[in-house]
C-alpha positions as CSV (number, residue, x, y, z in Angstrom):
1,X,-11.8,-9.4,4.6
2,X,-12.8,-7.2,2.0
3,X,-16.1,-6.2,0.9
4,X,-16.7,-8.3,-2.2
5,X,-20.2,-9.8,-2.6
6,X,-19.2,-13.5,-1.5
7,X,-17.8,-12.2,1.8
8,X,-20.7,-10.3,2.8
9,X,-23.3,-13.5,3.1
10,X,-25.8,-13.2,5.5
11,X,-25.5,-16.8,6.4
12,X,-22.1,-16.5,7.7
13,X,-21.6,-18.2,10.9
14,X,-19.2,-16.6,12.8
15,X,-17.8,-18.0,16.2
16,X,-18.2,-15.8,19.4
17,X,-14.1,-15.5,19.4
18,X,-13.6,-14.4,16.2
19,X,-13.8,-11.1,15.0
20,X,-14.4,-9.8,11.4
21,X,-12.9,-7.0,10.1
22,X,-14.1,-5.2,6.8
23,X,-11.6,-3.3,4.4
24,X,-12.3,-0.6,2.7
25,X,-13.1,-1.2,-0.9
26,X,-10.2,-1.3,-3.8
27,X,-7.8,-1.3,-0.6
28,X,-5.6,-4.5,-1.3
29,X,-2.8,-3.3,0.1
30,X,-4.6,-3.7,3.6
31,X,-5.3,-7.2,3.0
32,X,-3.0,-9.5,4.6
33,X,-3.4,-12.6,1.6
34,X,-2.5,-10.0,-1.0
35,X,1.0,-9.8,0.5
36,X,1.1,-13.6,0.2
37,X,0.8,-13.8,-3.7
38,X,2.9,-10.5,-4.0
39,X,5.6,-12.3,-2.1
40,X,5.3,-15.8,-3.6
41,X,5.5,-14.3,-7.1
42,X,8.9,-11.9,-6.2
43,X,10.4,-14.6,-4.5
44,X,9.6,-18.0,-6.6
45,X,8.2,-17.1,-9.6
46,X,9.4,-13.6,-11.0
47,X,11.9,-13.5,-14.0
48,X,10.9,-16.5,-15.6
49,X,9.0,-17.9,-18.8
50,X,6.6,-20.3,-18.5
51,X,6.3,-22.9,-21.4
52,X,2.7,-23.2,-20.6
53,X,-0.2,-23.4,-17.7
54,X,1.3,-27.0,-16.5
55,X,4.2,-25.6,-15.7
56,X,3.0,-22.4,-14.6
57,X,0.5,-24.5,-12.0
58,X,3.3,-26.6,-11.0
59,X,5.7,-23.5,-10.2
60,X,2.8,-21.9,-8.2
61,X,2.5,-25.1,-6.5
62,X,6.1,-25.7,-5.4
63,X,6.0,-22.1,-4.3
64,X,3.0,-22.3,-1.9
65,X,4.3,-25.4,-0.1
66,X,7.4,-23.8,0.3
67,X,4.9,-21.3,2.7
68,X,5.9,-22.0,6.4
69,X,4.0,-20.8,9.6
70,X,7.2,-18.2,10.1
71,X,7.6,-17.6,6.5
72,X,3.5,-16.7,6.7
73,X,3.9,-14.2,9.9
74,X,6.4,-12.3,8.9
75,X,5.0,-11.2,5.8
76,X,1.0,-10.9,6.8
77,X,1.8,-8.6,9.7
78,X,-0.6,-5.7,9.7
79,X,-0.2,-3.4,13.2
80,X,-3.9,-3.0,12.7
81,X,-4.6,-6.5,12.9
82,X,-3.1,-6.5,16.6
């Protein structure tokens, strides 16, 4: 995750099996859930005008349920996270 201020509680209560890794700052190209939105907007949402936010919400919406387990792999596979 990275380092902004609401990842970085104290009060975080991590289980024993999982492991927390911090990114560097201003490094979003390391961080998996940026490749999400980058692919949701090339592949469902780019080249298009929006007549407002309704619709906007409602494309944004159609895209992320159309998000499957493979579909989520593929594109948030870091070799570092192995």
């Amino acid at each position: 995750m990275d380092q902004a201020g609401w990842h970085t509680s104290n009060d975080l209560e991590v289980p024993e099996d999982v492991t927390i890794l911090l990114l560097p700052p201003y490094s979003p190209e390391l961080n998996p859930v940026e490749r999400v939105w980058a692919y949701l907007r090339s592949h469902h949402m780019s080249n298009r005008a929006f007549a407002g936010y309704d619709e906007l919400l409602d494309s944004g919406t159609t895209a992320w349920r159309r998000l499957t387990p493979r579909i989520l792999k593929a594109i948030c596979r870091c070799e570092y996270l192995r």
